[in-house]
N, C-alpha and C positions, 0 to 999 in steps of 0.2 A: 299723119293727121291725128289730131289728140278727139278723144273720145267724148261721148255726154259727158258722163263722169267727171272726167278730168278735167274738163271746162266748166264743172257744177263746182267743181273741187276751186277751182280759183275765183267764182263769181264772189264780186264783192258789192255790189250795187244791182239790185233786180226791179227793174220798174212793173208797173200795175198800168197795163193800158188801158183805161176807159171812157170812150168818147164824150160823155156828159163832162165830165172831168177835163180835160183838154183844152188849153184858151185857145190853139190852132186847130187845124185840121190833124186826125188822129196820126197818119202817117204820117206826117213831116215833122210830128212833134216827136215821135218814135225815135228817127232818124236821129233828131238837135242830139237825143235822149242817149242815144246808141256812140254819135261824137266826142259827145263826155264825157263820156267813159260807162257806159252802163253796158255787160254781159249779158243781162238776162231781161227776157222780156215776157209779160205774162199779157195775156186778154183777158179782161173780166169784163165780159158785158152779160148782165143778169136779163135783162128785158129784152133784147135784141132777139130778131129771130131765129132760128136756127139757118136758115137759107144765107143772111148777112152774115151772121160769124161767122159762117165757114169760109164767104169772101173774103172778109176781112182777115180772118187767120191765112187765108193761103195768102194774099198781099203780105203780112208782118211773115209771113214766113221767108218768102224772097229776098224784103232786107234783114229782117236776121240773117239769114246766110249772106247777105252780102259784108256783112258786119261780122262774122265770124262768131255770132249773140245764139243764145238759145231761147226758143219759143215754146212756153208752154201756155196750155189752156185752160182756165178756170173751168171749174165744174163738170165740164161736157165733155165726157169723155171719147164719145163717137164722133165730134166735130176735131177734136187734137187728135185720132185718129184719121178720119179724111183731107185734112190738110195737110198732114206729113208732120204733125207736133215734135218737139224734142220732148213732152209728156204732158202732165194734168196734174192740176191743184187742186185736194180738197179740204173741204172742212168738215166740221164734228158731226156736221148733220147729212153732208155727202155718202153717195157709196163707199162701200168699204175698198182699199185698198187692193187687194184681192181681186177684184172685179173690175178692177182700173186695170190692174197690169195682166188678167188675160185678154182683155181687149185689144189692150196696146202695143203686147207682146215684154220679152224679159228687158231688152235694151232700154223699155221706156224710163222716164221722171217722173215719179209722181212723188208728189207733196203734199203737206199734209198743215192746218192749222193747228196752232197750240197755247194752250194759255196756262198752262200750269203742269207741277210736274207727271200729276198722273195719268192727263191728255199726254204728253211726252212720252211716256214708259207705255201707251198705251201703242202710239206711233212707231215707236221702236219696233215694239213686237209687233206691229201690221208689215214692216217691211220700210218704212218711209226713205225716200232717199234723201228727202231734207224739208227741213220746217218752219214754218214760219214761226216766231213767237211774240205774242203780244196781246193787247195793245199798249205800246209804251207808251204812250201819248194819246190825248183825246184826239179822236179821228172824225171826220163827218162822211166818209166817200164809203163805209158802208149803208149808210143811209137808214141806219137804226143804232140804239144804244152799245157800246161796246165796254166791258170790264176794262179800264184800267189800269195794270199794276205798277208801273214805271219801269224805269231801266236797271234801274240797282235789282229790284225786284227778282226781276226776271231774266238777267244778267247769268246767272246758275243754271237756269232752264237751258239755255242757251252752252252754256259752259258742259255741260252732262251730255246734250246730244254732238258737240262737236268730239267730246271724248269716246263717243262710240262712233264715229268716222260719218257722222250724219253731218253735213251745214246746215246752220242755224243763220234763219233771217230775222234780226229785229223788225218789227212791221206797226205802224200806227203811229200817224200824224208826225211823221219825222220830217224836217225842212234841213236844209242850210246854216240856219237861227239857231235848231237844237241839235243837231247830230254830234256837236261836241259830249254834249252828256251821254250818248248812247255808245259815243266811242270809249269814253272814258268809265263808261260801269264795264268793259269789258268785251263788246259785241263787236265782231268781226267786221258782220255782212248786215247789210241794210235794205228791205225793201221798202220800196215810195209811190204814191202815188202821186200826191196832188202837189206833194212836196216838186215836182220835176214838171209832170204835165201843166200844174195852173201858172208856173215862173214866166216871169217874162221873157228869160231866157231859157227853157230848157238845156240847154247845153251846158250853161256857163253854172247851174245850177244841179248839173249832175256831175260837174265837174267839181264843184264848192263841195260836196258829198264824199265823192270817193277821196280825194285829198283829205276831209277830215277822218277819213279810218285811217288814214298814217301808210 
């Protein structure tokens, strides 16, 4: 049976599940999402309770496992703990790293956002197991303003964390339409949100994705 690790180590498509977001219902569209090819599955619900996310994570938990996908949780570290997470995602303004991984124990994933190199060198030395970087594309699903830089940009960022054995996700407003240029400045791995959940096909649309990283 191959490890977090090494199933972090192959993901090449990591979807962003978040119910606002979703033209279907959250779980079925997970599912289309998990069809076409997508590995990784994150929960970001920022307003939701704590009592629902943990429902909801421990449901995406079940089909992740049935999908062979790994499930991490935004932010919340004690809910990606009682659900049975494969880890936790955060950002610049989240806990530290540190504090994730006693909670969650040594085996866990935790991620880390990045927008530049010295957020990067900064996540390196926190331990990160792998990063998001961006935004390469204007985005609207964080629901406030987001820097920026493009793909060429940020393409190096990207390139420098895969050279120290971290995966790099490009992340921000990526579809179908663009993900040729994000494959083409050189990005592996791709996370999405609205680009997968708001398709009318989610499936056919995560599939359109992983086909264009080659």
């Amino acid at each position: 049976m191959t490890t977090r690790r090494e199933r972090l180590a192959a993901a090449r498509l990591y979807v962003l599940a978040t119910t606002a977001i979703s033209r279907g219902p959250l779980l079925s569209t997970v599912e289309q999402a998990l069809l076409g090819g997508a590995t990784m599955i994150q929960l970001r619900e920022k307003s939701m309770s704590d009592a629902e996310t943990l429902d909801l994570a421990r449901r995406l938990r079940v089909l992740c496992d049935a999908h062979g996908a790994l499930l991490i949780v935004n932010d919340r570290v004690e809910i990606a703990r009682d659900a049975g997470a494969d880890g936790v995602h955060l950002g610049q303004d989240d806990r530290p790293v540190a504090d994730a991984r006693r909670i969650l124990g040594p085996q866990a994933l935790v991620g880390v956002s990045t927008h530049d190199a010295e957020e990067l060198r900064r996540a390196l030395a926190d331990g990160a197991d792998h990063v998001g970087v961006g935004s390469v594309f204007a985005t609207s699903t964080k629901g406030r303003a987001v820097p920026v830089s493009g793909p060429a940009a940020l393409a190096p960022v990207a390139a420098a964390a895969e050279a120290a054995g971290v995966p790099a996700f490009a992340i921000g407003g990526i579809t179908p339409a663009n993900v040729a240029e994000v494959a083409a400045a050189g990005f592996r791995r791709i996370a999405v949100s609205a680009g997968v959940l708001a398709a009318e096909s989610p499936r056919a649309a995560a599939a359109a994705l992983v086909a264009a990283l080659g």
